[in-house]
TIKETOR-33392 format. One record per residue (C-alpha): x, y, z. Coordinates in steps of 0.25 Angstrom, whole numbers, plus 5000, padded with zeros to 4 digits. Each point is the difference from the previous one (the first is absolute). Example, Ala and Ser with C-alpha at 12.3 -4.5 7.8 and 13.67 -1.06 7.14 Angstrom:
BEGIN
504949825031 500650144998 
! end
This chain:
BEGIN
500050005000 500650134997 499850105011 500950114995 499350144998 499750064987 500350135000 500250134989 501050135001 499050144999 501150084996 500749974987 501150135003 501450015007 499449945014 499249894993 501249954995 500850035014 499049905007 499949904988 501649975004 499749975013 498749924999 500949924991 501249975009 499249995012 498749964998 500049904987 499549895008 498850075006 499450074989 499449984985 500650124993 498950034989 500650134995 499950155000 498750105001 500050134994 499050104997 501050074990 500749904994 499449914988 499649865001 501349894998 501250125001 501149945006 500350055012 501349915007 500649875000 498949954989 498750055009 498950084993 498950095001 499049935003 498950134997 499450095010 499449985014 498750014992 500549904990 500349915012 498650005008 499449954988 501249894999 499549875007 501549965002 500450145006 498550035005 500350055016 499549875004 501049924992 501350085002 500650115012 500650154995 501650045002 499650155002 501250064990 499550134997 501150115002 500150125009 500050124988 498650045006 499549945015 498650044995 500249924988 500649895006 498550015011 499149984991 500949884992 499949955013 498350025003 500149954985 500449855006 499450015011 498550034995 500249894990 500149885012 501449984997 501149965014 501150064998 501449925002 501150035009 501650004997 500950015011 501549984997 500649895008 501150095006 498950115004 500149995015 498549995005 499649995016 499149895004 498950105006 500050094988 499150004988 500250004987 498750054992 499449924987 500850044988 501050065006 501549994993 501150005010 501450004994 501549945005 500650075012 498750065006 499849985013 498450015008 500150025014 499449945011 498450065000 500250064985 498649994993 500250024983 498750034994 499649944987 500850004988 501250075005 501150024993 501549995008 501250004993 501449945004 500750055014 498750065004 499950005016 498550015008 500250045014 499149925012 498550034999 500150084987 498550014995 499949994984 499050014991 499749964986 500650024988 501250075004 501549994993 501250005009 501250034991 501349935005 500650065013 498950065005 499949995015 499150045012 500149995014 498949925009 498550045001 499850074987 498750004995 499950014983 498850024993 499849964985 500550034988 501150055001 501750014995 501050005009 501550024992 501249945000 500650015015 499050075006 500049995014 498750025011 500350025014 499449925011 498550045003 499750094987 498749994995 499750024984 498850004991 499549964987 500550044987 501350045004 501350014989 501350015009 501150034993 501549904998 500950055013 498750075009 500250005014 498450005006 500250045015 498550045001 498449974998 499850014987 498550034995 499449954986 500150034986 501650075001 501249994993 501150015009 501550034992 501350005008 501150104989 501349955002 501150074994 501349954992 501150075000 501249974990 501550025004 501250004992 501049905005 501250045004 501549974994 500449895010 498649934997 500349974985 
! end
């Protein structure tokens, strides 16, 4: 009997083909990869390692072999709009389908904490003791979740960011490379936080927060040539 779990990419960009690498390595034995889903793409591009558009989510709910009661979604979309990426997101949801996890093996995940449906958790992060990840999250290589940290859904951790313990996170929202949250910050929904941003405070909805950091260049001197 087989009891592996069919399953299909949404997302046949940059990150759907991020997360095709490591459902491969890591969970060849456990899935049924059908393909990609795309709502942009036509039906049979190739999009890696001999995998195809397979249509639309439309094109799929009227599929019997990739109908929601047949096969789980890899939530893939990309982070160029949040509000873009939400309603991809609703999209799955309002048409029956689960949504599948992918958590790297080397991701570093306390026993007490939970890890919401959907969500993508890449090498090196690390989820504290008490860290609640809403669905379909996003969190890149190195990220680090402090104790009790609070997150909701659909929110993209670049790699590096940090927070400290008991941060509340709403929805929706982007968070840089090596942005760090200090212990007990509360943030909203809708939120863009720019790479390098330090958040040492509450943080209300709908902002764009960006940290300038200015480089400087120097000549080298004789004795460095």
């Amino acid at each position: 009997m087989n009891t592996r779990t069919r399953v299909a990419i949404y997302g046949a960009g940059f990150l759907g083909k991020q997360i095709l690498h490591h459902l491969q390595a890591y969970y060849s034995d456990k899935i049924e990869l059908q393909g990609f889903l795309d709502d942009t793409k036509p039906v049979g591009e190739e999009i890696a390692s001999g995998l195809r558009c397979l249509g639309s989510l439309s094109d799929a709910i009227v599929t019997p072999k990739l109908s929601a009661a047949e096969t789980r979604i890899v939530f893939a979309v990309g982070y160029a709009s949040m509000m873009a990426r939400k309603a991809a997101l609703q999209r799955v949801l309002s048409s029956g389908y689960e949504l599948f996890s992918v958590i790297h093996p080397s991701a570093i995940i306390e026993p007490n904490a939970d890890v919401g449906p959907g969500s993508v958790v890449l090498g090196g992060a690390v989820l504290d003791q008490g860290v609640v990840l809403g669905r379909a999250c996003f969190v890149d290589i190195g990220v680090r979740l402090g104790a009790d940290t609070s997150v909701g859904e659909n929110n993209y951790f670049s790699s590096g960011t940090s927070t400290g313990s008991r941060v509340s996170i709403g929805s929706d929202c982007f968070f840089g490379m090596d942005t760090t949250i200090t212990t007990d910050v509360s943030l909203g929904s809708n939120l863009f936080i720019n790479a390098k941003s330090l958040v040492p405070r509450d943080v209300g909805d709908n902002v764009k927060l960006v940290e300038v950091h200015r480089s400087k260049q120097l000549p080298i001197s004789a004795t460095q040539l």
